[in-house]
C-alpha positions as CSV (number, residue, x, y, z in Angstrom):
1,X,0.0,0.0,0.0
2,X,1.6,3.8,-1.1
3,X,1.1,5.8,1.7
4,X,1.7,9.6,0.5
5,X,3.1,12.1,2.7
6,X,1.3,15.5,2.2
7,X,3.4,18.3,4.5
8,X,0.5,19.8,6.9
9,X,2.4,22.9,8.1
10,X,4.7,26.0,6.8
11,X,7.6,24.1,8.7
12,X,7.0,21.1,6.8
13,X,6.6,22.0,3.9
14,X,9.7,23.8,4.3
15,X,11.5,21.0,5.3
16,X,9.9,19.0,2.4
17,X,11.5,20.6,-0.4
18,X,14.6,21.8,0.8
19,X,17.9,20.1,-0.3
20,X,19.4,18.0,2.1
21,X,22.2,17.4,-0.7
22,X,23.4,20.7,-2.1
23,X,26.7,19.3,-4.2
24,X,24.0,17.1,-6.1
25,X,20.2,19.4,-5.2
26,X,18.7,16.8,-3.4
27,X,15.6,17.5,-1.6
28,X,14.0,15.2,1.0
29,X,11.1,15.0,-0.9
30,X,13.1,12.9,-3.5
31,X,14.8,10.6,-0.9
32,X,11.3,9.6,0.6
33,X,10.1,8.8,-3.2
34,X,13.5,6.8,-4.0
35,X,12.3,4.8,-0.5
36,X,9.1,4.6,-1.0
37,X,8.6,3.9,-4.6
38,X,11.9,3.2,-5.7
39,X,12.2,0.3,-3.3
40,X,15.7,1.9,-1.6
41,X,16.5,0.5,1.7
42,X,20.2,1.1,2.0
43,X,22.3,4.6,2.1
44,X,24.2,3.0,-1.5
45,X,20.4,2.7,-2.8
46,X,19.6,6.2,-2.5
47,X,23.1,7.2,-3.4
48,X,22.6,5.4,-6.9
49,X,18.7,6.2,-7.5
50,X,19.4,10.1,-6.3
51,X,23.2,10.9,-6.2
52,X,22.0,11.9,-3.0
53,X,25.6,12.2,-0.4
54,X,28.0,11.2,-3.8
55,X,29.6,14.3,-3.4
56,X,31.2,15.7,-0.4
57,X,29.6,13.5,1.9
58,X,28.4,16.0,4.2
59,X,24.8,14.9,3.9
60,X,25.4,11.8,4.7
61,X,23.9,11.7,8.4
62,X,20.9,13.5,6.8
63,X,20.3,11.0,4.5
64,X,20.5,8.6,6.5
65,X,18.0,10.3,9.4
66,X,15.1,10.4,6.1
67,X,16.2,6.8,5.7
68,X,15.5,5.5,9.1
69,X,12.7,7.6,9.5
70,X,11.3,6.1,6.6
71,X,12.1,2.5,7.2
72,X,10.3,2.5,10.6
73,X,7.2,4.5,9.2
74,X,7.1,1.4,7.1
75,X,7.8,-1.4,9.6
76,X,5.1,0.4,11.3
77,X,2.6,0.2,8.6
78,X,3.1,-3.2,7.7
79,X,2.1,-4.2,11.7
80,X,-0.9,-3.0,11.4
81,X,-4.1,-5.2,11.3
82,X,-5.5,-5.3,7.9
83,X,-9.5,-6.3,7.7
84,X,-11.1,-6.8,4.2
85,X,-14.4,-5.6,4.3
């Protein structure tokens, strides 16, 4: 199941779009699609879907925060009790 993530707030939205890699423009927004619909699930996935943290390296612990973040949203959402009506 796609679950989209729609930014509720100024400070999210914000935070949505802005790069998290500079050297190669890389905005969250993109790492969360290359998880969630690109199937990445490693740091070298997203590296070679986005070029996200193939630069200077910088962004690395960035990267790796949206990662996380996004790998237990989606251990989350597979725990949950599915009833087919």
């Amino acid at each position: 199941m796609l679950h989209l993530y729609l930014p509720t707030t100024a400070v999210e939205m914000k935070n949505h779009f802005i790069n998290i890699c500079e050297c190669k423009s890389v905005s969250r927004s993109e790492i969360i699609k290359s998880i969630r619909t690109g199937g990445c699930q490693t740091i070298i996935d997203i590296q070679n879907i986005t070029g996200a943290s193939t630069g200077c390296g910088r962004c690395k612990p960035k990267v790796l925060e949206v990662l996380m973040q996004e790998l237990r949203r989606k251990n989350s959402d597979d725990k949950q009790l599915q009833i087919p009506f």
